[in-house]
MDTraj code that builds the backbone (N, CA, C; nanometers):
import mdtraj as md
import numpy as np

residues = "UNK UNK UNK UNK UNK UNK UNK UNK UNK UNK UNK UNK UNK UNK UNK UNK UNK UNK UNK UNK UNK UNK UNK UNK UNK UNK UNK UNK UNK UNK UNK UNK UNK UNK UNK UNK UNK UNK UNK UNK UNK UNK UNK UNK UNK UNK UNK UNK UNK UNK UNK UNK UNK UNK UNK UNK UNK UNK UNK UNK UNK UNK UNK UNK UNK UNK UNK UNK UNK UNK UNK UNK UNK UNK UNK UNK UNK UNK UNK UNK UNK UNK UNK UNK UNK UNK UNK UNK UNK UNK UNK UNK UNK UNK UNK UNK UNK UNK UNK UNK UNK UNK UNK UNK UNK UNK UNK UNK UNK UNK UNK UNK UNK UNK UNK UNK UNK UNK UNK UNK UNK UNK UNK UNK UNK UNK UNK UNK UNK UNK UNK UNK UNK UNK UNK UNK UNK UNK UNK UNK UNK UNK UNK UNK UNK UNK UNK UNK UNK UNK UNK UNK UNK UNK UNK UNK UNK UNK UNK UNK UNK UNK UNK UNK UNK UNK UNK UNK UNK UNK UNK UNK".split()
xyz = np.array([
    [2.6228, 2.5060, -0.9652],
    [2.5391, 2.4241, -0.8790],
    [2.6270, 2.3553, -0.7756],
    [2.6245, 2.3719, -0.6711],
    [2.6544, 2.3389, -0.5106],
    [2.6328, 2.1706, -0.5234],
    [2.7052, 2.0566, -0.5118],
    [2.6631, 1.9248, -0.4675],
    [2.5781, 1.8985, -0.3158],
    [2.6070, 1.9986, -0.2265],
    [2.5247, 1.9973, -0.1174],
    [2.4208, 1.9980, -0.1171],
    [2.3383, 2.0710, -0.2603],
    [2.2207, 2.1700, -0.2983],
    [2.1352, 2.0790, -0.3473],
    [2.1777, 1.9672, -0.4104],
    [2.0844, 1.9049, -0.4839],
    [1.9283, 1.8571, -0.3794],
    [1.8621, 1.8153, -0.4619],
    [1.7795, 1.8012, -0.4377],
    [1.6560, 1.6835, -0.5198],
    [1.6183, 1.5837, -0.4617],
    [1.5425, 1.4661, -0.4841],
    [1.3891, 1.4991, -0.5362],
    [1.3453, 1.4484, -0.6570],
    [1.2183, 1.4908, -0.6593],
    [1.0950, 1.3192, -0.6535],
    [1.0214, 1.3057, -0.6269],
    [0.9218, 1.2457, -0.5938],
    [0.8033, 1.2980, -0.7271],
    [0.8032, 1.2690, -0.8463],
    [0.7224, 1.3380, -0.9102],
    [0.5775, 1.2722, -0.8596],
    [0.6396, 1.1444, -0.9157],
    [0.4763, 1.0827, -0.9543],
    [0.4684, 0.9549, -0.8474],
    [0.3814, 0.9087, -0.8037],
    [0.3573, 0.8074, -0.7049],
    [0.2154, 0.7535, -0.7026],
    [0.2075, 0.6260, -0.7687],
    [0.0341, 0.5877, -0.7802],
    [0.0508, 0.4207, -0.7263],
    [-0.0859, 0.3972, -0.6694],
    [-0.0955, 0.2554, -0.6425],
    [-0.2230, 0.2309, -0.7394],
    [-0.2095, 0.0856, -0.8102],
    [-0.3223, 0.0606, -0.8673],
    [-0.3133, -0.0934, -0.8371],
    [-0.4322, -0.1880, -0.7932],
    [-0.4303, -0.3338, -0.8143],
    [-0.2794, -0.3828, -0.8098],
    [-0.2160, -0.3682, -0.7121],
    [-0.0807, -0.4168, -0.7073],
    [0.0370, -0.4010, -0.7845],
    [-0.0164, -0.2817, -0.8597],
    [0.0750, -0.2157, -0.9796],
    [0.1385, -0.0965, -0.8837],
    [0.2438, -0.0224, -0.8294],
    [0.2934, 0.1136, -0.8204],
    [0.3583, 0.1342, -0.8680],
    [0.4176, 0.2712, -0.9398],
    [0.4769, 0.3335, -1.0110],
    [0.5952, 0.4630, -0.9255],
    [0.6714, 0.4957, -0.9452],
    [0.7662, 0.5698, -0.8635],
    [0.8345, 0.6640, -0.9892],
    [0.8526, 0.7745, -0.9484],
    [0.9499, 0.8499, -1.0744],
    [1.0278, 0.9377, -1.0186],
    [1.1999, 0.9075, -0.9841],
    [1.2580, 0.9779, -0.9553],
    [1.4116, 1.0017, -1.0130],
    [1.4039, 1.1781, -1.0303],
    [1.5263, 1.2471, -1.0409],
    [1.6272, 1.2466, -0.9537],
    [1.7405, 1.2687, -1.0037],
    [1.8551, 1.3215, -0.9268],
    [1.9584, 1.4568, -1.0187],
    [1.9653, 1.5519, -0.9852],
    [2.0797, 1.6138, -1.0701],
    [2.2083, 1.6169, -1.0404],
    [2.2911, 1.5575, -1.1090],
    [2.4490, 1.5273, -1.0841],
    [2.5267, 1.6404, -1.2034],
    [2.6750, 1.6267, -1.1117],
    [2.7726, 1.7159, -1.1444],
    [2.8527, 1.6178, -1.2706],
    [2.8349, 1.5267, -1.2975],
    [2.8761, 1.4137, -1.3808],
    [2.8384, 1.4087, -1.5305],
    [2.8622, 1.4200, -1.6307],
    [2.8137, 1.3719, -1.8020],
    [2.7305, 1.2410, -1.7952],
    [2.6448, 1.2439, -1.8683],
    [2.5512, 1.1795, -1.8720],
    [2.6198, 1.0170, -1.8754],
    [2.7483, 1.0382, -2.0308],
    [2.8073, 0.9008, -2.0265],
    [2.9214, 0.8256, -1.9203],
    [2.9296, 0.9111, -1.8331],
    [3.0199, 0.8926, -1.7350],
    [2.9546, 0.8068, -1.6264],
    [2.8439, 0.8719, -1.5817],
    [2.7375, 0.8182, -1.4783],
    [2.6576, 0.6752, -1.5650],
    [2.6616, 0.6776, -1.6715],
    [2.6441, 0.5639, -1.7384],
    [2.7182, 0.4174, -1.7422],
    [2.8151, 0.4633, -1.7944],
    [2.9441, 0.3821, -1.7841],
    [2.9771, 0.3334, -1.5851],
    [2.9428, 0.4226, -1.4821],
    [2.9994, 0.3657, -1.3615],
    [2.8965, 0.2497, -1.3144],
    [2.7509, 0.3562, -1.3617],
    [2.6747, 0.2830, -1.2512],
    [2.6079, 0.1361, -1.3508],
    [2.5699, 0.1279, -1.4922],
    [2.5738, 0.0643, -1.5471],
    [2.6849, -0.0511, -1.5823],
    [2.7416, -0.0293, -1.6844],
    [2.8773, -0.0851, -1.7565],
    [2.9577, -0.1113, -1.6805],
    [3.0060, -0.0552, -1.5378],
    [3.1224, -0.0696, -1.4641],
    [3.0966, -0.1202, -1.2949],
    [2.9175, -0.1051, -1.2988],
    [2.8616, -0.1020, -1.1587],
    [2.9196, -0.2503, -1.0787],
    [2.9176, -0.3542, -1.1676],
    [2.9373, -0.4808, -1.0866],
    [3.0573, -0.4835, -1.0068],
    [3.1750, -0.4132, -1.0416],
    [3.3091, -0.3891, -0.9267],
    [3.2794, -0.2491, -0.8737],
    [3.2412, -0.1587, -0.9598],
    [3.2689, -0.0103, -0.8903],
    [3.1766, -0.0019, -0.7943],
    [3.0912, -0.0587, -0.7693],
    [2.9285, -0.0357, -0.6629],
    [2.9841, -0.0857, -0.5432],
    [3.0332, -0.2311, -0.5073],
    [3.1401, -0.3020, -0.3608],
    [3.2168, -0.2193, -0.3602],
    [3.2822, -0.1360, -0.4519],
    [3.4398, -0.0642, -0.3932],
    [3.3466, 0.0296, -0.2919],
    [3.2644, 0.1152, -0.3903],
    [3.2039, 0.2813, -0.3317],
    [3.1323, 0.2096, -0.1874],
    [3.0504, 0.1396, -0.1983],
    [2.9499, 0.1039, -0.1044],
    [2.9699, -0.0579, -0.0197],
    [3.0422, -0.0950, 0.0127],
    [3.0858, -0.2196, 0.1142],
    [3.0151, -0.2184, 0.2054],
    [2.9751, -0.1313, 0.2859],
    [2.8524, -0.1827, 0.3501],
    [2.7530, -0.1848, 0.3130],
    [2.6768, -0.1687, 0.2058],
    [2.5172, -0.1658, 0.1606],
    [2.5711, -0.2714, 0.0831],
    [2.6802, -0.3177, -0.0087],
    [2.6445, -0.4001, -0.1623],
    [2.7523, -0.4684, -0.1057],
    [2.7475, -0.5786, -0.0808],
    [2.8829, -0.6257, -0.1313],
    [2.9593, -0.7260, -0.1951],
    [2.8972, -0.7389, -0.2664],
    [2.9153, -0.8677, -0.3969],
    [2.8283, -0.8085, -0.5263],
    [2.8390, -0.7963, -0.6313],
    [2.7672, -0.8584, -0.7805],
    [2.8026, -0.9579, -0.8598],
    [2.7481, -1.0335, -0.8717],
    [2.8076, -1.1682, -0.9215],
    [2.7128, -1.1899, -1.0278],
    [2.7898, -1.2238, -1.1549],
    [2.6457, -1.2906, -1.2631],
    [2.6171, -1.4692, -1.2159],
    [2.5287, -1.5199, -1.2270],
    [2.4221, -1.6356, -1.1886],
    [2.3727, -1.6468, -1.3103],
    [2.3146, -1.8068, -1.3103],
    [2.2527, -1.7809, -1.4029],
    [2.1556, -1.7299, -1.5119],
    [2.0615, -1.7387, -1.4270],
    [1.9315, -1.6325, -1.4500],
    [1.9433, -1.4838, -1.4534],
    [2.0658, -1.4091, -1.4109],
    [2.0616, -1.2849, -1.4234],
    [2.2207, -1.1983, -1.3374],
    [2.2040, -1.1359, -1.2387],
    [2.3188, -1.1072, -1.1450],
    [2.2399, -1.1317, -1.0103],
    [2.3180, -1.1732, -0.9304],
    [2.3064, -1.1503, -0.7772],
    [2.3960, -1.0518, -0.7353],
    [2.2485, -0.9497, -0.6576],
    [2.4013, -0.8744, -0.5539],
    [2.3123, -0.8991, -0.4268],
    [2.4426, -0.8757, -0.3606],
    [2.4757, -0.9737, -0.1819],
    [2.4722, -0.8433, -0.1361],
    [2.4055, -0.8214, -0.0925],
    [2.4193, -0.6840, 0.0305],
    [2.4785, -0.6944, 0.1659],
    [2.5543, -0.5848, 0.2141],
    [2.6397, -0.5865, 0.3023],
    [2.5606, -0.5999, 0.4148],
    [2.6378, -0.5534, 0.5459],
    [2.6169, -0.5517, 0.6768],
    [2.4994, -0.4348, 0.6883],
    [2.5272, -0.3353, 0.6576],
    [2.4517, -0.2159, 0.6825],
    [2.2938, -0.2552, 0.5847],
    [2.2463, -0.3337, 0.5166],
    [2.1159, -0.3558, 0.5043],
    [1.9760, -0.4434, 0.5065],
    [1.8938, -0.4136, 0.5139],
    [1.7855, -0.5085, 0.5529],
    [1.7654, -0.6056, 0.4930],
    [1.8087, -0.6729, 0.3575],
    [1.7719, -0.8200, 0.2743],
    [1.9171, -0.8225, 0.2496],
    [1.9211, -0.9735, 0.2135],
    [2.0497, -1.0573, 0.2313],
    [2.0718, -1.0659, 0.0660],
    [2.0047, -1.0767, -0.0298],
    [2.0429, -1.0913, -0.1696],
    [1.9391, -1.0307, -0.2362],
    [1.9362, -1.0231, -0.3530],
    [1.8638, -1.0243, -0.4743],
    [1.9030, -1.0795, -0.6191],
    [1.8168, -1.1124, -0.7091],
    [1.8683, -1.1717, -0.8398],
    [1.7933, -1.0395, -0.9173],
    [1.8538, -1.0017, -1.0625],
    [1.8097, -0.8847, -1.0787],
    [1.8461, -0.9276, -1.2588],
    [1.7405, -0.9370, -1.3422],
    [1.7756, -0.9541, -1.4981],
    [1.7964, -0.8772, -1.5265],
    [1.8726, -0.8127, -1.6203],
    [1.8848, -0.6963, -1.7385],
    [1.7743, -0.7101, -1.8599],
    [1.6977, -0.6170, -1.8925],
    [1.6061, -0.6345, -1.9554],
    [1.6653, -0.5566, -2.0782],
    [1.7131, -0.4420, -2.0908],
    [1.7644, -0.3742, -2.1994],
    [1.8812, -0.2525, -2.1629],
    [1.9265, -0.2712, -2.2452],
    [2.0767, -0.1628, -2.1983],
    [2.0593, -0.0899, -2.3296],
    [2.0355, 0.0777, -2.2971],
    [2.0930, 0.1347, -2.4598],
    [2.1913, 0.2460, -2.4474],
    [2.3122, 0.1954, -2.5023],
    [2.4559, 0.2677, -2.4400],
    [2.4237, 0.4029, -2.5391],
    [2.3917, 0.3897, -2.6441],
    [2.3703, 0.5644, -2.6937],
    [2.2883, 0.6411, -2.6590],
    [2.1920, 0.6025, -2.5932],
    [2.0641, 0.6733, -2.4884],
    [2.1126, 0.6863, -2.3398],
    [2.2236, 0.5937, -2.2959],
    [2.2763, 0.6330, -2.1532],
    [2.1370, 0.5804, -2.0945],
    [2.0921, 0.4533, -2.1291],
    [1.9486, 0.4295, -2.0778],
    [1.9615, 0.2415, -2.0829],
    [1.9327, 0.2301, -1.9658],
    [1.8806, 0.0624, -1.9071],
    [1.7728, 0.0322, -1.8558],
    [1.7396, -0.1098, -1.8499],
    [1.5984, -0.1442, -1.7084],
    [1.6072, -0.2635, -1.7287],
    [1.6445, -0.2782, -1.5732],
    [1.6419, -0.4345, -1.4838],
    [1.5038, -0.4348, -1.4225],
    [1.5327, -0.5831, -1.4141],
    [1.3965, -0.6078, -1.2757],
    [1.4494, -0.7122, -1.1948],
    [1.4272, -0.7153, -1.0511],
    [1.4491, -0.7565, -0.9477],
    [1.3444, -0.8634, -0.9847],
    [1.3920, -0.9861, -0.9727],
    [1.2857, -1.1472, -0.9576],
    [1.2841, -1.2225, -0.8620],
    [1.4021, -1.2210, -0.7780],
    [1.3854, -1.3346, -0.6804],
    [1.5168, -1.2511, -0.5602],
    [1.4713, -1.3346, -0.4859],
    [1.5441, -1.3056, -0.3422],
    [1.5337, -1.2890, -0.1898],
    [1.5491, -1.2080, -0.1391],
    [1.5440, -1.1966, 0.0263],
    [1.3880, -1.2531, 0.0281],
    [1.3888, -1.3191, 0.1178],
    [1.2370, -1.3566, 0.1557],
    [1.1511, -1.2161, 0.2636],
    [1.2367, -1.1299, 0.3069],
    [1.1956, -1.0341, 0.3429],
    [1.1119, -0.9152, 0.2499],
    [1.1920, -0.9505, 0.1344],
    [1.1366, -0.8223, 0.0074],
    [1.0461, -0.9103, -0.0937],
    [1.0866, -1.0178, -0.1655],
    [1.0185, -1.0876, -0.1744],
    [0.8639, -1.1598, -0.2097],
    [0.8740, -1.1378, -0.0388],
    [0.7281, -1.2063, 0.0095],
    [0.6116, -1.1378, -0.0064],
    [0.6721, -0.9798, -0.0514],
    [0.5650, -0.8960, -0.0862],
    [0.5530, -0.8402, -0.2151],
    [0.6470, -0.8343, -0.2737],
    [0.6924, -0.8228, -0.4350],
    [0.6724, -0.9372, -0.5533],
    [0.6133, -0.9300, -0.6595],
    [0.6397, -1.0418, -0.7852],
    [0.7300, -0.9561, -0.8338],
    [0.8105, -0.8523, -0.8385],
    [0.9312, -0.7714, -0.8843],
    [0.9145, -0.6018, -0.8757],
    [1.0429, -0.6060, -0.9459],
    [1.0450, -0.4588, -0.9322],
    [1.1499, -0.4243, -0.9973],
    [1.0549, -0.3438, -1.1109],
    [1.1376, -0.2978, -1.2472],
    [1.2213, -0.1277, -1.2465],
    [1.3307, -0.1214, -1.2965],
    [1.4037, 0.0323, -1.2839],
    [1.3962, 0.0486, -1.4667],
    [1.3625, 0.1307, -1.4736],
    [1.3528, 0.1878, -1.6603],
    [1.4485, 0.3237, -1.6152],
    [1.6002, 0.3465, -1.6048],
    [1.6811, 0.4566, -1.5640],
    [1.7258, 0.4611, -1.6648],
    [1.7600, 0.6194, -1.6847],
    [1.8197, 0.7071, -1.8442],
    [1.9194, 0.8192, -1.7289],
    [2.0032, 0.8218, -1.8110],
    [2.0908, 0.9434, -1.7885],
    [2.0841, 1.0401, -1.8653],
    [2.0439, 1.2136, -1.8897],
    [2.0129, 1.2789, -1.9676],
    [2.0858, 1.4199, -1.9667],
    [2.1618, 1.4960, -2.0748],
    [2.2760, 1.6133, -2.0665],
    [2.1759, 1.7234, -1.9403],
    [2.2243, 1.8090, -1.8231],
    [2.1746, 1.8973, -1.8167],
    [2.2174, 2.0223, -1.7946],
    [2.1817, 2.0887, -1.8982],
    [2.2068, 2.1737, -1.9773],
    [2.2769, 2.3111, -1.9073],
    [2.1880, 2.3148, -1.7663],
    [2.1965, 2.4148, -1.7163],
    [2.3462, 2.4080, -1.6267],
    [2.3657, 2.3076, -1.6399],
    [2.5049, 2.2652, -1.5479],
    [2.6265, 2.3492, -1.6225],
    [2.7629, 2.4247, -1.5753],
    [2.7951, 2.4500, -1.6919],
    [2.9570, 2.3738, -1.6710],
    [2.9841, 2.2022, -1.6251],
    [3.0596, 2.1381, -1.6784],
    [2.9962, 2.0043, -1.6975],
    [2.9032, 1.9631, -1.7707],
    [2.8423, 1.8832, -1.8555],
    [2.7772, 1.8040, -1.7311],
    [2.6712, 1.8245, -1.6765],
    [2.6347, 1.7350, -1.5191],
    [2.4866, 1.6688, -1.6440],
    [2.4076, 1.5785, -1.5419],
    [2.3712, 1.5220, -1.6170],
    [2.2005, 1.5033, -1.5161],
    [2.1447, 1.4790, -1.5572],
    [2.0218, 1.4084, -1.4676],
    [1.9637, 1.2558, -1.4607],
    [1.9791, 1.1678, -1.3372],
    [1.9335, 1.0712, -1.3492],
    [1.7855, 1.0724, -1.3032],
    [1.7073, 0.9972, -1.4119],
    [1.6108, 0.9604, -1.4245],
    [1.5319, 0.8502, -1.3909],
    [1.4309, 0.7888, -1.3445],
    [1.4296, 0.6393, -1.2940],
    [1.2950, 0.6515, -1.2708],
    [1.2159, 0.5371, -1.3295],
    [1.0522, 0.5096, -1.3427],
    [1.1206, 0.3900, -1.2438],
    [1.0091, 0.3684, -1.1472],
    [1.0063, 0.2305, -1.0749],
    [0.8983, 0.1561, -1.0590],
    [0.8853, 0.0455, -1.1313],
    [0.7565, -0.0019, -1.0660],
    [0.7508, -0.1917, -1.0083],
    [0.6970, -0.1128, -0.8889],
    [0.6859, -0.2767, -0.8296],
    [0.5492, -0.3291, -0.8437],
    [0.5722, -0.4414, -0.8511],
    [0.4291, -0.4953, -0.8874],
    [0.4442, -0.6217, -0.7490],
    [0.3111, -0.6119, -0.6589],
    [0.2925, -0.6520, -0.5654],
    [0.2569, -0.8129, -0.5721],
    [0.2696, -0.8768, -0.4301],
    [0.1689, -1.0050, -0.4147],
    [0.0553, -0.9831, -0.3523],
    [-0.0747, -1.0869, -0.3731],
    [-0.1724, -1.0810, -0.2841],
    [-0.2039, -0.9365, -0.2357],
    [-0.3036, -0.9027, -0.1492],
    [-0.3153, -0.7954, -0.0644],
    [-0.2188, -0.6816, -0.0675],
    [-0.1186, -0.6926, -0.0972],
    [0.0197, -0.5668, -0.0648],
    [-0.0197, -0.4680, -0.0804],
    [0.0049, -0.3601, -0.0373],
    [-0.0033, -0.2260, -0.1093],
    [0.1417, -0.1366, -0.0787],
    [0.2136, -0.1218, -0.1720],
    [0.3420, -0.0646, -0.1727],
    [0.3335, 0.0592, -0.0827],
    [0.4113, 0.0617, 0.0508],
    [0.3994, 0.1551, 0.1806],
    [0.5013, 0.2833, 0.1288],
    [0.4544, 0.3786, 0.2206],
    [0.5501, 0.5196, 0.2051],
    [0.6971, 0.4504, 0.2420],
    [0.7164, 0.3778, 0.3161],
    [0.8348, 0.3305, 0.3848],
    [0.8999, 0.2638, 0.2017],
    [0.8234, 0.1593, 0.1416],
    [0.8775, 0.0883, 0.0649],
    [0.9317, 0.1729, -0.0025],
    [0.8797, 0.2827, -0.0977],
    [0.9545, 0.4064, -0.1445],
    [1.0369, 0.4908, -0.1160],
    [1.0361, 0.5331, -0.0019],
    [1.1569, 0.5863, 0.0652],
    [1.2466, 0.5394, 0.1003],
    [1.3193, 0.4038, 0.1001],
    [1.3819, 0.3168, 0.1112],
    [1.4286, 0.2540, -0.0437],
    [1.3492, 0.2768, -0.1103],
    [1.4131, 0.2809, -0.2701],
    [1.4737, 0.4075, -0.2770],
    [1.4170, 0.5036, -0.2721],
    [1.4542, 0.6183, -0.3289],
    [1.5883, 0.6568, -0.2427],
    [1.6149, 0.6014, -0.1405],
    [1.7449, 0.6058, -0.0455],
    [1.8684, 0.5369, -0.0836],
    [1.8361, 0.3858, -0.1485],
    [1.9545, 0.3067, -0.2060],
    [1.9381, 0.3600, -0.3573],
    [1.8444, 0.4223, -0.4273],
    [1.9075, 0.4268, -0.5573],
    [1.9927, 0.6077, -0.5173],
    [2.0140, 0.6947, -0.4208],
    [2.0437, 0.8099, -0.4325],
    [2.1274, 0.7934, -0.4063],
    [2.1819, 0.6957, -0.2904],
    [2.3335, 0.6924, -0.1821],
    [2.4002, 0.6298, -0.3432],
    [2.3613, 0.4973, -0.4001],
    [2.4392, 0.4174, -0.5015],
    [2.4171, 0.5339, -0.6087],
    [2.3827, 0.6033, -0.6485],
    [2.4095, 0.7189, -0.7795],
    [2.5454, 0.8490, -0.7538],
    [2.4829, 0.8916, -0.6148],
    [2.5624, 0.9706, -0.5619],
    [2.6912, 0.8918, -0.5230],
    [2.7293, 0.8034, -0.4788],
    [2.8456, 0.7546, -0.4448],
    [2.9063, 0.7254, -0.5562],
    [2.8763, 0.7259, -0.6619],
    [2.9034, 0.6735, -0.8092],
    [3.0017, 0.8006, -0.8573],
    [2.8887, 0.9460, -0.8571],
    [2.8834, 1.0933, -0.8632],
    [3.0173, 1.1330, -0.8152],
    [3.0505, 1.0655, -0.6441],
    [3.1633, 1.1627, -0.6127],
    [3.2724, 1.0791, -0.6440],
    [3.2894, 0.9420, -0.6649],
    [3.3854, 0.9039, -0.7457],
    [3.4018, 1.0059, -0.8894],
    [3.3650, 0.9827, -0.9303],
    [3.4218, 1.0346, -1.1031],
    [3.4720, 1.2030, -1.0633],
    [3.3763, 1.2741, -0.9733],
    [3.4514, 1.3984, -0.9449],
    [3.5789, 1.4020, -0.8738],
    [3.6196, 1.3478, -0.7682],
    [3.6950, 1.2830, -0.7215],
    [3.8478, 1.2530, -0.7917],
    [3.7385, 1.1626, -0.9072],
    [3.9368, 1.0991, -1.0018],
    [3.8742, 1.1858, -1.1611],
    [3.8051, 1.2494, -1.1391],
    [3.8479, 1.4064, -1.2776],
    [3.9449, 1.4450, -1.2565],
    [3.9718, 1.4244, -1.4099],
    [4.1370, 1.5089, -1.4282],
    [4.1111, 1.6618, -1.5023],
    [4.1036, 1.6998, -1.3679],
    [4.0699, 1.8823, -1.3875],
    [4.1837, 1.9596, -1.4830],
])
top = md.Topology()
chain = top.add_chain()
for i, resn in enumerate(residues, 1):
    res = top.add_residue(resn, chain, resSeq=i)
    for name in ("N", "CA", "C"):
        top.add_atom(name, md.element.get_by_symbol(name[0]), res)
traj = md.Trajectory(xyz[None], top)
């Protein structure tokens, strides 16, 4: 499998009463616990190194972590809880609670339920990331094509930038 080749899937996409739901893949050249360990376990320094202009701070706070986003993006912070980490499932989910008054003002949050999973067909152990998203709206909102495509853009650049690190410093 070609890293050029990959390809993003959009399975599922529903709006209900200020509930939407998002479900997206990625297939990486990476082991499931590798991509685990960067973007999870190791994300709070390794995410500013890879990405300085989109992220550039994670800091724990009290209520949860803040990350400070760089120059290159549209909201200035977010606070983001950890809801559950399961390191033998290669599986977490945060939710976004407070922050940019830009994102915000239209959001009561927005939860990531992401698993990393073996795939199979890869044949040096690559892995598939997985990711249910759901934002749950304020008032009137209705979660736009834009709002999703703009998720599905920072969680691919921050997975993939994760991706070509570890290929990168593999010791072939």
């Amino acid at each position: 499998m070609d890293v050029s080749t990959h390809e993003l899937e959009l399975q599922h996409s529903q709006g209900i009463m200020g509930v939407s739901t998002q479900y997206l893949e990625i297939p990486l050249l990476v082991p499931p616990s590798t991509m685990f360990k960067g973007l999870i376990l190791d994300g709070r320094t390794l995410i500013p190194h890879l990405l300085p202009l989109v992220i550039n701070k994670i800091e724990p706070v009290k209520d949860g972590t803040m990350v400070i986003f760089g120059e290159g993006c549209h909201y200035e912070s977010v606070t983001l809880r950890t809801n559950a980490t399961d390191e033998g499932q290669f599986a977490n989910t945060c939710t976004i609670f407070e922050g940019d008054p830009a994102l915000m003002d239209k959001f009561e949050s927005i939860t990531y339920h992401s698993k990393f999973v073996e795939f199979p067909s890869c044949p040096h152990g690559g892995s598939i990331y997985k990711c249910w998203t759901t934002f749950i709206t304020k008032g009137d909102y209705r979660v736009t094509k834009m709002d999703i495509q703009n998720d599905i853009a920072y969680q691919t650049l921050t997975v993939k930038a994760i991706e070509a690190y570890h290929i990168a410093h593999s010791k072939h």
